[in-house]
N, C-alpha and C positions, 0 to 999 in steps of 0.2 A: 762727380766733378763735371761740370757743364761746361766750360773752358777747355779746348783739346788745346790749341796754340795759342801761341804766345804772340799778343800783339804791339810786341814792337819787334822781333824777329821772325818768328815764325816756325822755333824751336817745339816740339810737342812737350808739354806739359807734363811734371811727373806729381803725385801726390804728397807732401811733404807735411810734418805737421809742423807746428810754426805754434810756440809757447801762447797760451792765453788765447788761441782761435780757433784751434783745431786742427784738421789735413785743409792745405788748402793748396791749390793748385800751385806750381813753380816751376820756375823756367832753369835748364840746368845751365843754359848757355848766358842769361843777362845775371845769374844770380840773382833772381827779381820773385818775390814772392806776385803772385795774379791773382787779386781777388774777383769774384766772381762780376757781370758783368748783366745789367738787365736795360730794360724799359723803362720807362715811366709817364704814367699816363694818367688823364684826370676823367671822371666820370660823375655828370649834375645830373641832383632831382632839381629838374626848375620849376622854384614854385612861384605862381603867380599872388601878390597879395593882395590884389585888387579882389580877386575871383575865389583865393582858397583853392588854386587848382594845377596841378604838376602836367607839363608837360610832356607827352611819349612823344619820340619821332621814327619812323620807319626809312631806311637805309639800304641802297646798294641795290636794289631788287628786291629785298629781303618782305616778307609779308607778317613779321612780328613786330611789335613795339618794343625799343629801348630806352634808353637813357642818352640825353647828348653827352657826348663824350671827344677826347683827343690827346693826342702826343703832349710831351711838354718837352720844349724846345732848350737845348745844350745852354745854360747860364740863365735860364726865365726860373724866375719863384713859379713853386709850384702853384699860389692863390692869384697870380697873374694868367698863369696860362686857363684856372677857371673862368675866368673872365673874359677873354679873350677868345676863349672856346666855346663859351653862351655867343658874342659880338659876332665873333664870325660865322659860325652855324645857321644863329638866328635874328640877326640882327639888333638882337635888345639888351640893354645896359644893363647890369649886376650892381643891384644896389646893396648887399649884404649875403656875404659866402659863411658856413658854419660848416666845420671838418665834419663829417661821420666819422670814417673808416678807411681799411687800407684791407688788400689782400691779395694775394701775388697770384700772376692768372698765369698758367704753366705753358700753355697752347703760343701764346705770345712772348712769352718771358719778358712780362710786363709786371711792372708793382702799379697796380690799379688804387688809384687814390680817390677815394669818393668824399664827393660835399653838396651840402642843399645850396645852390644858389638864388636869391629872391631876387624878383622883380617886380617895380612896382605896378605896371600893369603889364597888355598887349601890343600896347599902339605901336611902338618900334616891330612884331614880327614882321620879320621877310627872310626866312628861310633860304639860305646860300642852295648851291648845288648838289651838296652832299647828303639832303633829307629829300628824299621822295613823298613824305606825307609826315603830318603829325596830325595833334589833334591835343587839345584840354582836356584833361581828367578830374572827377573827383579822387579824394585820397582812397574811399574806396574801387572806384571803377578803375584807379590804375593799378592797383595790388591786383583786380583779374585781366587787365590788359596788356598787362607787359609780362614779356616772352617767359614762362616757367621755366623753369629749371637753372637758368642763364647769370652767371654775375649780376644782370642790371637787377634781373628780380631780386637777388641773395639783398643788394643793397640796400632799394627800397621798400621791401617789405622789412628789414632792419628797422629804417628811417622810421616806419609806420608803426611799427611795433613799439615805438621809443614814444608818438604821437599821443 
């Protein structure tokens, strides 16, 4: 149970099962069953279709390559907040998004949503404040450029694998 309290009171949660779901958390004081409570977040291989070439960007200090990524914001579609989180990152327009994948990243209690977004070329980069460096990849040089072992990689070597 990841839910100790109860948020709309602030009751602690007892384990309860609840027909057709399972145990799932509940409040004994609202009479309110609590279902569990996460993240949700988007994460792009940007591919370039001018060039045939994915984007990595380096982040926060960090000296690995990832994937752009971000929140998706309380009532935004999740294929909105892709687009908007290529526009703002990088400054360049999303001409066609395609779902990959999803996979629940524990460390954040985030549901990580991945998808290829394309763009039709580079002329719009200009990289907001939140990338420290990127750079263009081949589809091969970024399956060894981006960080091992890490979600970004699990994704796009998925994506590549699929290519």
């Amino acid at each position: 149970m990841s839910e100790k309290y109860c948020v709309e009171c602030g009751t602690e949660l007892l384990p309860k099962k609840l027909k057709n779901e399972g145990i799932i958390p509940f409040c004994p004081n609202c009479q309110q069953y609590r279902f569990p409570m996460y993240n949700v977040a988007v994460s792009m291989i940007v591919v370039n279709e001018a060039t045939n070439r994915i984007l990595l960007i380096k982040q926060y200090g960090k000296d690995s390559y990832i994937l752009v990524a971000g929140y998706v914001n309380r009532t935004e579609a999740i294929e909105h907040a892709v687009i908007r989180e290529v526009k703002e990152e990088t400054g360049m327009t999303v001409s066609r998004i395609v779902f990959n994948r999803t996979k629940f990243f524990e460390p954040s209690n985030t549901l990580m949503c991945n998808f290829t977004a394309f763009v039709t070329d580079d002329h719009e980069l200009h990289p907001n404040e939140e990338i420290d460096s990127y750079a263009w990849f081949s589809f091969d040089e970024a399956r060894v450029q981006i960080k091992q072992g890490s979600l970004a990689a699990e994704f796009l070597i998925a994506y590549l694998d699929q290519e």
